[in-house]
N, C-alpha and C positions, 0 to 999 in steps of 0.2 A: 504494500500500500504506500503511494506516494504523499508526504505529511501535506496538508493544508496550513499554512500561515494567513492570519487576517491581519498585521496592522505589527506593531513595533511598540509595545508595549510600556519601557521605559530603556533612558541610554543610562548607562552607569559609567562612574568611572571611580578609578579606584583614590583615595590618599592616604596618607601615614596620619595626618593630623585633623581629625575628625574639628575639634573643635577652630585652627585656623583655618579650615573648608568652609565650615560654617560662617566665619566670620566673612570671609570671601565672596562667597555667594549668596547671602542675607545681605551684609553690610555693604561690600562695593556696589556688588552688581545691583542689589536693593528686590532678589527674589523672597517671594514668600515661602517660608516651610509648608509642607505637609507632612506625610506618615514619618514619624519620625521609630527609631525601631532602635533601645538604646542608646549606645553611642557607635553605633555599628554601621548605622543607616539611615541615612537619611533624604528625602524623595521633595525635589520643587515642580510646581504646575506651571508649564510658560506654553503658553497658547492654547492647553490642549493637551499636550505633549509633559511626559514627565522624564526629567532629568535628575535621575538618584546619583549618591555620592556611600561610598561605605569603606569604610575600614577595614572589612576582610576579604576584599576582592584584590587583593596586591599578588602582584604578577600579569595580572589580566592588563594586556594591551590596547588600550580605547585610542577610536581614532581621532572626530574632532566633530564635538557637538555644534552645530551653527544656531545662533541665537537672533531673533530677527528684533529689527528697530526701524521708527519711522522717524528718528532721530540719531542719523549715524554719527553724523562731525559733534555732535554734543557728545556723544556718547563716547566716542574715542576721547576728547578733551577729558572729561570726565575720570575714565579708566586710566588715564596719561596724569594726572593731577593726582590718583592714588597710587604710582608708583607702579603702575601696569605695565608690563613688556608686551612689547608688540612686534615678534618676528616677521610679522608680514604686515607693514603700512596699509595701510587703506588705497583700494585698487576700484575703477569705476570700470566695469566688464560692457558698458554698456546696455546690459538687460540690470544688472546690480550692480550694489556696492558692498563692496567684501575686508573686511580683513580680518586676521588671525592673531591672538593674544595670549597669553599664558598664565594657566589661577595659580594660586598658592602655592601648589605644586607640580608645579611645572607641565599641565596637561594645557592642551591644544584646544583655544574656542574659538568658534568663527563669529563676528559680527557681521550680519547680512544685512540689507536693506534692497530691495526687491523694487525697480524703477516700477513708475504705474506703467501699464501698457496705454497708448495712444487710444483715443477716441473711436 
């Protein structure tokens, strides 16, 4: 039997420092918690979409969550004023606007912002 998947359920990634994660992604980025699950796990709602964090997923290789904004250049000021690395500047693709930053530890996010389509 071939498996059925419907949908991507939540992205994880892993850190060492449950509590500087949190602060990371609460405080800079300014996400809300949800399930929180000890100090092991921890789960935020951005769009729809959930993006968990945990402490016992180390080793597990994540690739790079993209975070969407209708507010890029704020947004990069912002992440750049708390001390954000951004290996990859902000880039205008023409359909969007991308770039890529680093949390707390050292994992990979994408800041997207998605041009309107034309009339």
């Amino acid at each position: 039997m071939q498996p059925t998947f419907t949908g991507i359920p939540f992205f994880v990634y892993p850190v060492r420092d449950m509590a500087r994660a949190r602060a990371f992604y609460g405080g800079v980025l300014g996400l809300t918690e949800g399930h929180l699950w000890e100090d092991k796990w921890v789960e935020y709602d951005v769009g729809g979409s959930t993006l968990a964090l945990s402490s016992i997923m180390q080793g597990a290789q994540p690739g790079a969550v993209a975070l969407e904004t209708a507010q890029s250049d704020e947004t990069v000021a912002h992440l750049k004023a708390q001390g954000v690395k951004f290996p990859l500047e902000p880039i205008d693709s023409g359909v969007c606007k991308f770039a890529r930053f680093e949390d707390s530890d050292g994992n990979h996010l994408v800041l997207h912002k998605k041009h309107l389509s034309p009339a």
